[in-house]
C-alpha distance (Angstrom), angle and dihedral (degrees) to the residues before:
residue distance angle dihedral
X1 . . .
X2 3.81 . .
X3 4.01 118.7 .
X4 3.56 89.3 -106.1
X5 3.74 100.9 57.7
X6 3.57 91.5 40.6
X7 3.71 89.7 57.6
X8 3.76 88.4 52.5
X9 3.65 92.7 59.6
X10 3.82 95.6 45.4
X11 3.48 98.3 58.8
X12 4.13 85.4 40.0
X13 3.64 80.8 60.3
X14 3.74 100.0 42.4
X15 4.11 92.5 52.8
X16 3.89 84.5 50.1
X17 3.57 87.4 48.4
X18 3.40 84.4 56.0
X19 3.65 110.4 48.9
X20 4.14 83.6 55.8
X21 3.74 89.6 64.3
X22 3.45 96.1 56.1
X23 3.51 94.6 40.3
X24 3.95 97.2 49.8
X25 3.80 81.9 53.9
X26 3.53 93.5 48.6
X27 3.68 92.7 52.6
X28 3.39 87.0 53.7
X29 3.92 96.5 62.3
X30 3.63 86.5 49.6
X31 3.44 104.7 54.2
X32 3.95 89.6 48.8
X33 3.77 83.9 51.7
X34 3.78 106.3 50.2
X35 3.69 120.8 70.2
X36 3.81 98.9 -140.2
X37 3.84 121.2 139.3
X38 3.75 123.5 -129.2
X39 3.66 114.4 -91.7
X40 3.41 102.9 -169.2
X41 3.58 93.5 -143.2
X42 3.63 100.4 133.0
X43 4.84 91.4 39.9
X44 3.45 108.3 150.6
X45 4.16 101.3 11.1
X46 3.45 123.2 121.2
X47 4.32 99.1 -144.1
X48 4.05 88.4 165.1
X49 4.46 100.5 -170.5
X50 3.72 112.6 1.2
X51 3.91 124.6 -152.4
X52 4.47 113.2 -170.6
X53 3.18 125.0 -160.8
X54 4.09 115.2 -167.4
X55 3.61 118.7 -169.0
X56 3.75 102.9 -149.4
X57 3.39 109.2 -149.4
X58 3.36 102.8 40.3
X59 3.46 86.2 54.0
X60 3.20 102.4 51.7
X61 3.95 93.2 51.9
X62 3.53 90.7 46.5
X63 4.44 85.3 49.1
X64 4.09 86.0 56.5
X65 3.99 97.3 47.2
X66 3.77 76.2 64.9
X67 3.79 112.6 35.8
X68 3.55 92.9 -114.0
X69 3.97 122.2 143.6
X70 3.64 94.7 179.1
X71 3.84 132.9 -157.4
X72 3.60 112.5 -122.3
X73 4.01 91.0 -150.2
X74 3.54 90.7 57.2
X75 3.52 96.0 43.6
X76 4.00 92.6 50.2
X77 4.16 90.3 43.0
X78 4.14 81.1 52.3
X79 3.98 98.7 48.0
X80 4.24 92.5 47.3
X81 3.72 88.1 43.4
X82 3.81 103.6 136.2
X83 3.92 92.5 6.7
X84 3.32 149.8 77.7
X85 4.09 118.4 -106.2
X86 3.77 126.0 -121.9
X87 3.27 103.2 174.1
X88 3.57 145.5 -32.7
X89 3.77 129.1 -124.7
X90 3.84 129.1 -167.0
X91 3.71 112.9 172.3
X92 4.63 124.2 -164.6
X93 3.00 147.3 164.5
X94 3.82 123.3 -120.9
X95 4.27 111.2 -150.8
X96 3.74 110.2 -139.5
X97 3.96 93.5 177.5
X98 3.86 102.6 86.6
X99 3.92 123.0 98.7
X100 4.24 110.7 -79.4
X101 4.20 91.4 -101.8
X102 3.89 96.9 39.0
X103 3.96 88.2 45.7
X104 3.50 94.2 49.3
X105 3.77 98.6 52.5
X106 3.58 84.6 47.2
X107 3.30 96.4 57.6
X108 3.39 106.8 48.3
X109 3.21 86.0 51.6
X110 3.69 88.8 55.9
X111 3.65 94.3 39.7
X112 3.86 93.0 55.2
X113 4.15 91.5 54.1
X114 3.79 83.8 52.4
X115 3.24 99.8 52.8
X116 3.49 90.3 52.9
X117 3.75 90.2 55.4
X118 3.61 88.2 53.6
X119 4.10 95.4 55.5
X120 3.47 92.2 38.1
X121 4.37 101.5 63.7
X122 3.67 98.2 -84.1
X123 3.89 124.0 115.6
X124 4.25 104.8 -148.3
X125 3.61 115.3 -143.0
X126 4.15 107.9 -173.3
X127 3.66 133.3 175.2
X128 3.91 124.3 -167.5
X129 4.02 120.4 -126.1
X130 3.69 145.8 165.9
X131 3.26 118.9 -134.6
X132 3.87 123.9 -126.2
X133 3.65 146.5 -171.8
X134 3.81 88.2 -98.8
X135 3.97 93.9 25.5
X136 3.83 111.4 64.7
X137 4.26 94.5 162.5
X138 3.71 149.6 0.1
X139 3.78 124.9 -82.5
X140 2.97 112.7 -138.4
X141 3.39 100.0 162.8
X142 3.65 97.6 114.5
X143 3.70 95.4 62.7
X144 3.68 93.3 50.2
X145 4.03 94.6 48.5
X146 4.16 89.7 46.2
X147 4.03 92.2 51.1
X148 3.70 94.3 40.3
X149 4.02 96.0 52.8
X150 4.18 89.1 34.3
X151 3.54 87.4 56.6
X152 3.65 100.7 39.3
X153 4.17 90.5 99.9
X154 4.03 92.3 66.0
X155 3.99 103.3 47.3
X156 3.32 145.0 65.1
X157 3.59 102.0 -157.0
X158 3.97 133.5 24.0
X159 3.95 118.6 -150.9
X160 3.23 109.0 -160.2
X161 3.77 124.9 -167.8
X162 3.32 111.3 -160.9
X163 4.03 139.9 92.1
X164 3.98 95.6 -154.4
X165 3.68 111.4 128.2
X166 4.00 85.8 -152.6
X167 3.50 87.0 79.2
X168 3.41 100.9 63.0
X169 3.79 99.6 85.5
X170 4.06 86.6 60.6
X171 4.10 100.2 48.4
X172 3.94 83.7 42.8
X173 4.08 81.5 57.5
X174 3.59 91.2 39.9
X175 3.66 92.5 54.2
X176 3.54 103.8 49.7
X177 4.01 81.3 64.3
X178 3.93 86.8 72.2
X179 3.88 94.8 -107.6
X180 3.29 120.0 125.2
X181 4.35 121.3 -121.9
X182 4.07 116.4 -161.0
X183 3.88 112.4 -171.8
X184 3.53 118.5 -147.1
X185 4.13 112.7 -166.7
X186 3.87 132.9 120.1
X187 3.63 107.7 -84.3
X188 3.70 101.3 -130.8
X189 4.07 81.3 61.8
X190 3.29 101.1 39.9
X191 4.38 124.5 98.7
X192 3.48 112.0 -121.7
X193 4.34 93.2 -136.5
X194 3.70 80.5 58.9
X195 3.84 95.9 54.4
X196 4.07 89.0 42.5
X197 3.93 100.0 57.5
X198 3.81 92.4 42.9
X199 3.74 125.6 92.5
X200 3.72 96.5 -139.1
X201 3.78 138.9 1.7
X202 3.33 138.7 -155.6
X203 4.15 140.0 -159.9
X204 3.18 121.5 -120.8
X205 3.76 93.4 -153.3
X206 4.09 95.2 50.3
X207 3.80 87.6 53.9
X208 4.28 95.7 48.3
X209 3.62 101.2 100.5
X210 4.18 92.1 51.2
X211 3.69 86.6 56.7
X212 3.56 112.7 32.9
X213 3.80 118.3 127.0
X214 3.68 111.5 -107.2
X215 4.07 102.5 -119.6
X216 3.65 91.6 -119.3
X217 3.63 106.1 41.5
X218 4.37 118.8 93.0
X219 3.71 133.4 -172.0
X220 3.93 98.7 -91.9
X221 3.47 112.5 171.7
X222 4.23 105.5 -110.7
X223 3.73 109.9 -165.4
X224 4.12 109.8 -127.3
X225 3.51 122.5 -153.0
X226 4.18 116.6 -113.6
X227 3.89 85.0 4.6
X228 4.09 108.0 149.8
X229 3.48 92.9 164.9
């Protein structure tokens, strides 16, 4: 390595260095904020830096097989439990088949929720799609599988949200690295090659009253200091 690569991949280092400052501090804020009770789920594990990646729709699909309208803070306070976060992933699709006026409503709609993800700790990763008689939803299973493996250098533990058996090949990958992938997805939706190649999983279901949406709370945008999300 010549002095001028390796200078490259210092300061690549130092801006990632970086970006976990703000967003240890930033988790910080949010766990003061949300009213979720320990679960204890992770006693006694050492998880060291966690990076999550949530596949949205799947998630939510999984979330209404159960009743559950959950709240995001809660559910990111729950996954860094014990640990220190890296970063946060949410990952959606954005439908760009409905008529101009229903579409927009929609998406603003949409829009504002994201936003909301984005002040509140979560990097949003969307993809637009129209769906079709044989395409019901966006993959975005590619995204998901590059960031987790690209990643896999600068944490100790991957969290990945997800019950797509498709996935399996990449937390397999991910593993061999030495980190350590837990899956969190509702069992009855959830591919049993993913469950074998990860290192822990977890139930949706036995996790649903830690992150249930409180009926009168709402994704209002809260402004967070040093946020450039």
């Amino acid at each position: 390595m010549d002095i001028h690569t390796f200078t490259k991949e210092k300061d690549k280092d130092k801006f990632l260095t970086q970006e976990i400052d703000w967003q240890e501090t930033e988790i910080a804020e949010i766990k003061k904020q949300s009213s979720a009770v320990s679960s204890l789920l992770f006693q006694g594990i050492h998880r060291g830096r966690v990076a999550i990646f949530i596949d949205g729709i799947n998630l939510f699909h999984a979330a209404l097989q159960v009743g559950l309208e959950i709240d995001y803070l809660k559910l990111l306070c729950l996954l860094t439990e014990n640990s220190r976060l890296l970063r946060a992933f949410f990952y959606t699709g954005i439908d760009i088949s409905r008529p101009p006026a229903i579409r927009l409503r929609s998406q603003e709609k949409q829009q504002g929720f994201l936003f909301w993800m984005r002040r509140n700790g979560y990097r949003v990763v969307t993809k637009e799609f129209q769906p079709s008689e044989n395409y019901k939803k966006p993959n975005l299973n590619v995204e998901i599988a590059v960031d987790m493996i690209n990643l896999a250098p600068y944490y100790d533990t991957a969290v990945l949200v997800s019950g797509d058996g498709d996935l399996a090949y990449a937390v397999n990958a991910v593993t061999s690295t030495g980190a350590r992938v837990e899956v969190v997805s509702l069992r009855t939706m959830t591919n049993d090659n993913l469950i074998d190649v990860a290192d822990y999983f977890i139930d949706l279901d036995s996790i649903k009253k830690y992150i249930q949406k409180d009926s009168k709370s709402g994704y209002n945008y809260r402004s967070l200091s040093n946020s450039s999300v």
